[in-house]
C-alpha distance (Angstrom), angle and dihedral (degrees) to the residues before:
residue distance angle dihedral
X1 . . .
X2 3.71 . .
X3 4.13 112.1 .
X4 3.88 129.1 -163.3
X5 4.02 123.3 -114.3
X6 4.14 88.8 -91.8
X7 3.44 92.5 59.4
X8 3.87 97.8 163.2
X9 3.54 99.7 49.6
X10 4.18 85.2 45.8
X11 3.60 91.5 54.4
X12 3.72 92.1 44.6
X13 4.08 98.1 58.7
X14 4.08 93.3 37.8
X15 3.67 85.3 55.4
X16 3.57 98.3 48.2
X17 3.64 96.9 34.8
X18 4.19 94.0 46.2
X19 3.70 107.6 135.4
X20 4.41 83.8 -125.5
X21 3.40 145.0 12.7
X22 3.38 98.3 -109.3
X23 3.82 88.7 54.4
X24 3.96 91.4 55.3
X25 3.95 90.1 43.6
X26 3.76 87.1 63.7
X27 3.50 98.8 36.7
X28 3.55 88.6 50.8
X29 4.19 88.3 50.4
X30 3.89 91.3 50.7
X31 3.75 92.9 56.2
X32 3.65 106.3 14.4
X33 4.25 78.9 124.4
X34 3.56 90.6 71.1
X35 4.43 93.0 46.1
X36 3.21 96.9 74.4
X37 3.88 99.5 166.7
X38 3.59 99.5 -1.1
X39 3.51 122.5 144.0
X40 3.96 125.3 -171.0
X41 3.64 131.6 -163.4
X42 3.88 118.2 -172.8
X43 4.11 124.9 -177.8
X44 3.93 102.2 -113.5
X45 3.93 145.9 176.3
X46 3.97 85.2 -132.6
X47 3.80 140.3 38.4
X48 4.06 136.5 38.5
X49 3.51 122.7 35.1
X50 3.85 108.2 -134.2
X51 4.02 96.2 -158.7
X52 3.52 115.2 -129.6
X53 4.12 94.3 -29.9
X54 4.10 86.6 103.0
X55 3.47 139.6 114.1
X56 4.03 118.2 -71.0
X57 3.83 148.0 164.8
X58 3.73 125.5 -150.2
X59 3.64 119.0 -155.3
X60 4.02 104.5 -99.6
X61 4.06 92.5 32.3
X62 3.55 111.8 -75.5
X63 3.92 113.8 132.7
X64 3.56 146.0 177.9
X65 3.79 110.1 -136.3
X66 3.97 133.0 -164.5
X67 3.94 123.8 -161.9
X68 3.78 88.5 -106.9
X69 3.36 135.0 57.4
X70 3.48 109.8 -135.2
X71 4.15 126.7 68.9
X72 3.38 98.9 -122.2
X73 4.03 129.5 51.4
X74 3.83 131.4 -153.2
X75 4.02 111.2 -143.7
X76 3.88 124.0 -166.4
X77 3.70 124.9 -166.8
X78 4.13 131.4 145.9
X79 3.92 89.8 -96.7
X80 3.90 94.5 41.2
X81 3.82 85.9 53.4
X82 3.42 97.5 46.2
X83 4.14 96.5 48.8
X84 4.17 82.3 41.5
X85 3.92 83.5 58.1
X86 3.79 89.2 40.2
X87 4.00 101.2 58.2
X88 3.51 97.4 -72.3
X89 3.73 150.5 -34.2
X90 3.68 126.6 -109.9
X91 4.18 116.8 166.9
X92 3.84 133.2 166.4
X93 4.18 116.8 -99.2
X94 3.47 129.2 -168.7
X95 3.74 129.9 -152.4
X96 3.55 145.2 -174.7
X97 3.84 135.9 -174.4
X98 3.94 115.6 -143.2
X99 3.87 116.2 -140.7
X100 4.04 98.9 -146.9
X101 3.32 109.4 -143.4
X102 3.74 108.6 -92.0
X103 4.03 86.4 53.6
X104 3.90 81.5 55.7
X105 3.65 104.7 42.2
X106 4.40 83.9 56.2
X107 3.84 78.5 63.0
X108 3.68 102.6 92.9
X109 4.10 100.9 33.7
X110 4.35 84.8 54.1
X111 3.77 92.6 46.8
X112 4.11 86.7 53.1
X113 3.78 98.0 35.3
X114 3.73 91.6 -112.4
X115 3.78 82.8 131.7
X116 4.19 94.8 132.0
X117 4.11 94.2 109.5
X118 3.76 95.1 39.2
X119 3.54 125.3 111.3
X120 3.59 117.9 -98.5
X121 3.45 98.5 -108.1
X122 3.64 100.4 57.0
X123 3.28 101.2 98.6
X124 3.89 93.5 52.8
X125 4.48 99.6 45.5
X126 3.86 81.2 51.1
X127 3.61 96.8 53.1
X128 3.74 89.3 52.2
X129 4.04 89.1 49.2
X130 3.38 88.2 54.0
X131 3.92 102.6 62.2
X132 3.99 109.8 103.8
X133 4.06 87.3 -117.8
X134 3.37 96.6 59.1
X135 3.89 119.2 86.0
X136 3.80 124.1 -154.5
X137 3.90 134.8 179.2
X138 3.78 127.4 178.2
X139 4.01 94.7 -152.5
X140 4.03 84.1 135.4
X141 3.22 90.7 60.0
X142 3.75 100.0 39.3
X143 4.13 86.0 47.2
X144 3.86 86.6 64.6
X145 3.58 102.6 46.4
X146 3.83 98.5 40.1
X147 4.13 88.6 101.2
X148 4.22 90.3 44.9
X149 3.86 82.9 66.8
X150 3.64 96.7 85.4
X151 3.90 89.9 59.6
X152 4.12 109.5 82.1
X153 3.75 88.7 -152.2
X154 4.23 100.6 51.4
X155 4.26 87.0 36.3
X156 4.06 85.0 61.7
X157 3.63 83.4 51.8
X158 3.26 103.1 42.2
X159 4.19 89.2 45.6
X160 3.91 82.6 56.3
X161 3.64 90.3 65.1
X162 3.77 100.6 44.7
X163 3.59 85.2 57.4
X164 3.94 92.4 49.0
X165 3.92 79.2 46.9
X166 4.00 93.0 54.2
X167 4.01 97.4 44.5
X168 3.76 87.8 53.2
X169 4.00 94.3 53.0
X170 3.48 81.5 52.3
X171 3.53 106.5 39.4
X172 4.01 130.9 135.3
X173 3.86 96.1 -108.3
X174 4.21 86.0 177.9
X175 4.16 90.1 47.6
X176 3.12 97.7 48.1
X177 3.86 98.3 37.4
X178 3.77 91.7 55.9
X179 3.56 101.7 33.1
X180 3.53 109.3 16.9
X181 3.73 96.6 -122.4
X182 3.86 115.4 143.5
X183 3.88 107.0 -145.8
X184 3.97 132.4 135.9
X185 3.70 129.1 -123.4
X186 3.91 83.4 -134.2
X187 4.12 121.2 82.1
X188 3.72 120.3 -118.7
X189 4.09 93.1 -98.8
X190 3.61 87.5 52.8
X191 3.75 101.1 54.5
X192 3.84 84.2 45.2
X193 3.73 93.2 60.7
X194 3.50 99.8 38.6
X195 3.77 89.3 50.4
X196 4.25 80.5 47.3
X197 4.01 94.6 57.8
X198 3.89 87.6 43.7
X199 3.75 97.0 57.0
X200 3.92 89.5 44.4
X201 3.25 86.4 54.5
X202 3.96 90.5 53.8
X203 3.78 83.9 50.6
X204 3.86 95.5 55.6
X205 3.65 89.8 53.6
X206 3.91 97.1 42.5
X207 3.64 79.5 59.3
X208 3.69 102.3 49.5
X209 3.96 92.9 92.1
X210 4.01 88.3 -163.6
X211 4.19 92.8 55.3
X212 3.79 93.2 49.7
X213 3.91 87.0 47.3
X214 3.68 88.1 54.0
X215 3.60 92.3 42.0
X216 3.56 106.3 52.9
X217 4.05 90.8 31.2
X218 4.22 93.5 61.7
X219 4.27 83.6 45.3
X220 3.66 97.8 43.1
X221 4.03 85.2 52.3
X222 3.60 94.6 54.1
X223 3.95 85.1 41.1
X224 3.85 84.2 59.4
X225 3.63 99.1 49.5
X226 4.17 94.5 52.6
X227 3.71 80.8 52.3
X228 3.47 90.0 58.8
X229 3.53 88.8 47.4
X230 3.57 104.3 48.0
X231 4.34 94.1 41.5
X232 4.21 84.7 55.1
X233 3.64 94.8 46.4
X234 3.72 93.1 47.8
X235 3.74 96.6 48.6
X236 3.94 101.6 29.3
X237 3.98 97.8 75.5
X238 3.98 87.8 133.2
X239 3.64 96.1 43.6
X240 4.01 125.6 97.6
X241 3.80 116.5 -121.8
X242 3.72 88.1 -108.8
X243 3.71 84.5 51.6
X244 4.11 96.8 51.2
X245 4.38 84.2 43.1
X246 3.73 91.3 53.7
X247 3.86 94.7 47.5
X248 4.17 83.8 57.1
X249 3.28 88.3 51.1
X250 3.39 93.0 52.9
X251 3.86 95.4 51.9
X252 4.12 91.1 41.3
X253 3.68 86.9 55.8
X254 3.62 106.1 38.7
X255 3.71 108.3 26.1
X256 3.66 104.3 34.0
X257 3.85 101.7 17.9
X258 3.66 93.0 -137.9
X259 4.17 128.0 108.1
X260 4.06 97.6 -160.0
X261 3.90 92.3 -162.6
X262 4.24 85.7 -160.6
X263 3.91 91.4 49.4
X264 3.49 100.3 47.3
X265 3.68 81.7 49.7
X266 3.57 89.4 64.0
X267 3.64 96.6 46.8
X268 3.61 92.4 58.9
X269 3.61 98.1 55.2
X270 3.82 89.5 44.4
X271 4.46 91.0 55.1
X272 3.54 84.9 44.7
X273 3.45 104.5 47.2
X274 3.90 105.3 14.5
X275 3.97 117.5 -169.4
X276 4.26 87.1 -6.8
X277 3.74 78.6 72.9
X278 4.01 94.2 78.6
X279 3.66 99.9 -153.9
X280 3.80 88.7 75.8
X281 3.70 99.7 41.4
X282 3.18 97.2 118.1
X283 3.99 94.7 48.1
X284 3.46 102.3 104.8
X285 4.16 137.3 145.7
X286 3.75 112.6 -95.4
X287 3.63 97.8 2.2
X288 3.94 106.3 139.9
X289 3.75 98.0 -132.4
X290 3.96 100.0 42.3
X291 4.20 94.4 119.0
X292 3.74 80.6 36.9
X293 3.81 89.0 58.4
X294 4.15 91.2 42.0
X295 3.63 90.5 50.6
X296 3.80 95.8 56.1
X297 4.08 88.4 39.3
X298 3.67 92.3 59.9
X299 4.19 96.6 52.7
X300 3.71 80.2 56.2
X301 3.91 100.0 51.2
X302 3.80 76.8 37.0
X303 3.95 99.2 59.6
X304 4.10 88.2 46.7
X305 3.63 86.6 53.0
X306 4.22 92.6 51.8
X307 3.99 86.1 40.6
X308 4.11 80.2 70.1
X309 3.36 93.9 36.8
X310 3.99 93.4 48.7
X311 3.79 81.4 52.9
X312 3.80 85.5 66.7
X313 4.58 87.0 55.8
X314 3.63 137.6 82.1
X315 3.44 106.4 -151.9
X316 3.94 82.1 174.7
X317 3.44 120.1 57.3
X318 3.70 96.5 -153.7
X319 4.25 92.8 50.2
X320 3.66 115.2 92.4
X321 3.78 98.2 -158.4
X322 4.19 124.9 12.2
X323 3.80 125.1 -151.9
X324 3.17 126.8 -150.9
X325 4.02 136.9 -161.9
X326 3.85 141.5 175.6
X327 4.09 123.7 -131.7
X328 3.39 110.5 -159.8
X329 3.65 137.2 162.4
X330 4.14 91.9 -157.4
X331 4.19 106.4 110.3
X332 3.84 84.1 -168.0
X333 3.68 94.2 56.8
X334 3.54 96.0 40.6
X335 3.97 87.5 54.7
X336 3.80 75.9 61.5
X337 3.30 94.9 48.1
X338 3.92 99.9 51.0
X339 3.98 96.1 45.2
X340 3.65 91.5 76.3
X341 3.94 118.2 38.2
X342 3.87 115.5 171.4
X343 3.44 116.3 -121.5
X344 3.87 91.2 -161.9
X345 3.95 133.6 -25.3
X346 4.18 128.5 -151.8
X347 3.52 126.9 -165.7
X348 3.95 134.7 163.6
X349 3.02 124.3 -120.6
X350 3.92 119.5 -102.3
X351 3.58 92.8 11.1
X352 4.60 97.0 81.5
X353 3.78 79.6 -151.5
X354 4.08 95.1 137.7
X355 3.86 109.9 -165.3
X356 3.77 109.5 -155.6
X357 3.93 128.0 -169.9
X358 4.02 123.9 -161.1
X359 3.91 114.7 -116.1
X360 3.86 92.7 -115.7
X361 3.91 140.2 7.3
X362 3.68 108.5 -28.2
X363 3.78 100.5 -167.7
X364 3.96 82.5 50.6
X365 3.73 91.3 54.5
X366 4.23 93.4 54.0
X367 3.97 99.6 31.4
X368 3.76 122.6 44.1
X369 3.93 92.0 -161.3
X370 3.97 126.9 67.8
X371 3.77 83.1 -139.9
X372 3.78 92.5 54.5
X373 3.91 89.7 41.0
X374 3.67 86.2 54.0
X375 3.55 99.7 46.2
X376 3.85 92.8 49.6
X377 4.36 85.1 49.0
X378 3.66 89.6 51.9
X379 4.04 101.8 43.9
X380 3.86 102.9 30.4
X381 4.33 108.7 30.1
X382 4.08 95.3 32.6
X383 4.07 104.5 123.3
X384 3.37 93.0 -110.2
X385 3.51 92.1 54.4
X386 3.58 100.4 50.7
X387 3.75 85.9 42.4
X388 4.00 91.1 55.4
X389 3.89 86.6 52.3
X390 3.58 91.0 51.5
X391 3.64 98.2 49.4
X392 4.41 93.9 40.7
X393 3.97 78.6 43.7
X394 4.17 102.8 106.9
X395 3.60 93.1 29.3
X396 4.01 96.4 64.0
X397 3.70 93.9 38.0
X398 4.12 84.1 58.6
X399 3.64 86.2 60.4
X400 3.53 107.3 46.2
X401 3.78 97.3 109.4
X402 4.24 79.7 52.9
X403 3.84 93.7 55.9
X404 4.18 95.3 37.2
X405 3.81 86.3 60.9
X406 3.36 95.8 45.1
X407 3.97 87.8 52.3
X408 3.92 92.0 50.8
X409 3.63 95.2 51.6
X410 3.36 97.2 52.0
X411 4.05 88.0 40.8
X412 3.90 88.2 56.4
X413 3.72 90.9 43.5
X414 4.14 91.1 65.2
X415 3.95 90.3 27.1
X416 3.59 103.3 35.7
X417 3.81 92.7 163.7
X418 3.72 91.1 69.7
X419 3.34 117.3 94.8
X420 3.76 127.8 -139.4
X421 3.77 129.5 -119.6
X422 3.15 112.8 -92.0
């Protein structure tokens, strides 16, 4: 077998994109000397059990989602391989389940039994969190409100719902699935210190300038491309869908020298379907809170991104892969959620560079026309395209501030009852 000058990266997306697992076992044999470190994770009918970090439906809505779509996930590594070829692999995991943060804000009212605007389901998903098997963390949550810290007033708040956080991780499961009652194997002093420790820890990472950097630079950048979105939308009435796709395109590859496969996604389903599409419901002209509304819509296309990136972790030593999911409560975000299921996702180790591939025929899922589909191929995922992005790469992400002002001003001058961020 004859392989081109990036041989790596090659490997990488014939692997992930092989048509069965069988095909990417042997592909992965033929140039497993070139993967050094590589790990790959494919959706599957067969193999590792990923705990409770699967796919589920609660009775009125709420859901915990994975990246993938199936409930079991095939991993290949060197050492898997080799134990495979041995008799049989079997390997630690770790998981966690992320409480976005409407499922954490409904927290405090269930713990009182103020539970009268909550949705109907509540009292079922938080049964389920409660069992001792089942591992929750409310890093989205925590992610968001990092910056609200250095306000006395929202760090009382916030400090609420840490301890909201710490009686559920110690909650009763039996009580309160027989009787109802919500009450924590912990004392009061306990929950109080544990709550203590995780608000330091908060602290520590408010003050780590280079985290916060990170932080708000990976949100501001989804912030930027629902910008994008919203200012095409707004002033592309005439234009074909294909028309409003391409002009994203455009701005992905020129401005910000990134093609997000999962966010153009989204952009496509909002120019075809506009409001109907419920993420941007609230994305109107003149409405007050629109950049409001964007800002909060870009932590959540944010915290999908980090679930792939988490994927990429160990927060265990011991574990030899991690999977991550998402319960939320939010049927917008979970339309979000289900409109791009990975069909498999590589990484190497070391590097946190997660490698995602779409369940299914990308170009089919932006463009409705081979012609179109072929077009975008041609002009945006040539070599030398992707190798232009590369090399204009650092140099756009300097001026993202620059091109998210730009984006607002022209937003307010079409909605100029908006109001900006302040």
């Amino acid at each position: 077998m004859e392989f081109p000058a990036d041989v790596k990266e090659y490997l990488i997306q014939q692997i992930c994109m092989s048509e069965s697992t069988q095909d990417a076992i042997l592909l992965y044999r033929t140039g497993k000397h070139f993967l050094s470190g590589c790990k790959f994770i494919f959706a599957s009918d067969r193999g590792t059990d990923p705990g409770y970090s699967v796919n589920r439906e609660f009775s009125a809505g709420a859901v915990v989602r994975s990246l993938f779509h199936s409930s079991r996930l095939l991993v290949l590594d060197d050492l898997t391989l080799r134990e495979m070829d041995g008799g049989g692999a079997t390997f630690p995991i770790d998981y966690s389940i992320s409480l976005d943060t409407q499922a954490l804000s409904y927290l405090e009212p269930f713990m009182v039994g103020n539970v009268s605007k909550l949705p109907k389901d509540y009292a079922e998903v938080f049964k389920f969190v409660a069992q001792d098997n089942v591992f929750v963390d409310p890093i989205p949550y925590c992610q968001e409100n990092l910056k609200n810290l250095r306000f006395p007033d929202k760090a009382e708040k916030i400090f609420n719902k840490i301890k909201s956080y710490e009686i559920l991780r110690h909650l009763d499961g039996r009580l309160l699935s027989v009787s109802g009652i919500v009450r924590s194997k912990l004392t009061d002093l306990e929950i109080e210190r544990n709550a203590q420790k995780h608000m330091s820890r908060m602290y520590m990472s408010l003050e780590d300038a280079r985290l916060m950097e990170r932080i708000s630079f990976r949100q501001r950048f989804m912030y930027c491309q629902l910008l994008k979105m919203a200012l095409i939308n707004f002033t592309g009435s005439q234009d074909t869908v294909y028309g409003k796709v391409c002009r994203f395109l455009d701005f992905c590859d020129q401005s910000l020298a990134t093609m997000g496969a999962r966010e153009i996604a989204v952009a496509k389903r909002y120019f075809t379907q506009g409001q109907e599409f419920r993420f941007f419901g609230k994305i109107q002209k003149n409405k007050p809170d629109m950049f409001g509304a964007l800002d909060g819509m870009a932590w959540d296309l944010w915290h999908v991104r980090q679930l792939e990136e988490s994927m990429t972790l160990a927060p265990d030593s011991r574990a030899r892969y991690f999977f991550p999911s998402l319960l939320t409560f939010d049927k917008r975000f979970i339309e979000v959620m289900d409109l791009y299921p990975l069909r498999s996702l590589a990484y190497v180790e070391g590097e946190n560079m997660p490698m995602p591939f779409y369940s299914g025929d990308w170009f089919a899922l932006v463009a409705d026309y081979p012609e179109e589909q072929n077009s975008i191929a041609e002009r945006y995922y040539s070599l030398d395209a992707k190798r232009s992005r590369q090399a204009r790469r650092s140099g756009c992400e300097k001026n993202l501030d620059v091109i998210i002002d730009e984006l607002e001003r022209e937003l307010i001058k079409i909605s100029p009852g908006s109001k900006k961020l302040s």
